[in-house]
C-alpha positions, 0 to 999 in steps of 0.5 A: 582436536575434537573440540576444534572440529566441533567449534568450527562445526558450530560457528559454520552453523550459526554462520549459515542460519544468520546468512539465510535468515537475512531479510535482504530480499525484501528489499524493504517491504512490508509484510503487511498485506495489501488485499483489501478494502481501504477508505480514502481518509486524507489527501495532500502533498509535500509543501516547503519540505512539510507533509500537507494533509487534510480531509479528502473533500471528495467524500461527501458529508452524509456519504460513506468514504470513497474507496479503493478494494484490492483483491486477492485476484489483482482486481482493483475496485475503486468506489465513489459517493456522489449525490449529483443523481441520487443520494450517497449514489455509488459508481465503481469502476473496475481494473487491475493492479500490481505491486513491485517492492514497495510501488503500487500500480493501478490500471483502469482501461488505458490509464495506468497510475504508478504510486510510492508505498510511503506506510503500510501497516495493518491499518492505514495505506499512504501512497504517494505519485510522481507528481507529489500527490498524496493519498491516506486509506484506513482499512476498512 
């Protein structure tokens, strides 16, 4: 009887660990994290089902990568290259974003920009939007 009580005991146990060890409430998102500076690598979309990516053609040659910095704070900071009045020139422009689950959501004043998390991992973000527009960052 002793040993019954004992290996009920244990099988309770080894049932509560693996039920609280369950990673369902990540809902599938990566524990990577997302706070950092990322540089604009690639841009592209879906064609005939096929992932089209090229060279994003608004970094300007001789000029570091465009970027985008998520900070710790929620504050987003998006930087750009231009040549126009000076160059390698660059403006940032400055707002907030949020992530849920595996979405991330980039407001500057009143445009708010929603975008599918498609890979994160320690060195490359891709998002996606709603209208097939795809984005690759390396860290930087």
């Amino acid at each position: 009887m002793k040993n019954r009580s004992l290996l009920f005991a244990f099988a309770l146990t080894i049932g509560l660990f693996a039920t609280s060890c369950s990673d369902d409430d990540n809902e599938g998102e990566t524990i990577v994290p997302l706070a950092g500076k990322w540089n604009l690598m690639q841009v592209g979309t879906v064609v005939a089902g096929q992932e089209v990516l090229i060279d994003a053609p608004q970094n300007e040659e001789g000029c570091a990568e465009d970027y985008m910095e998520l900070k710790v704070s929620d504050e987003v900071i998006l930087g750009d290259y231009d040549s126009t009045d000076a160059p390698c020139e660059l403006t940032t422009t400055t707002g907030v974003y949020v992530r849920s689950h595996n979405n991330l959501t980039t407001v500057f004043g009143d445009v708010s920009r929603t975008q599918d998390i498609m890979n994160l991992t320690v060195t490359q973000l891709k998002l996606r939007d709603a209208s097939g527009a795809i984005e690759v960052y390396e860290r930087d």
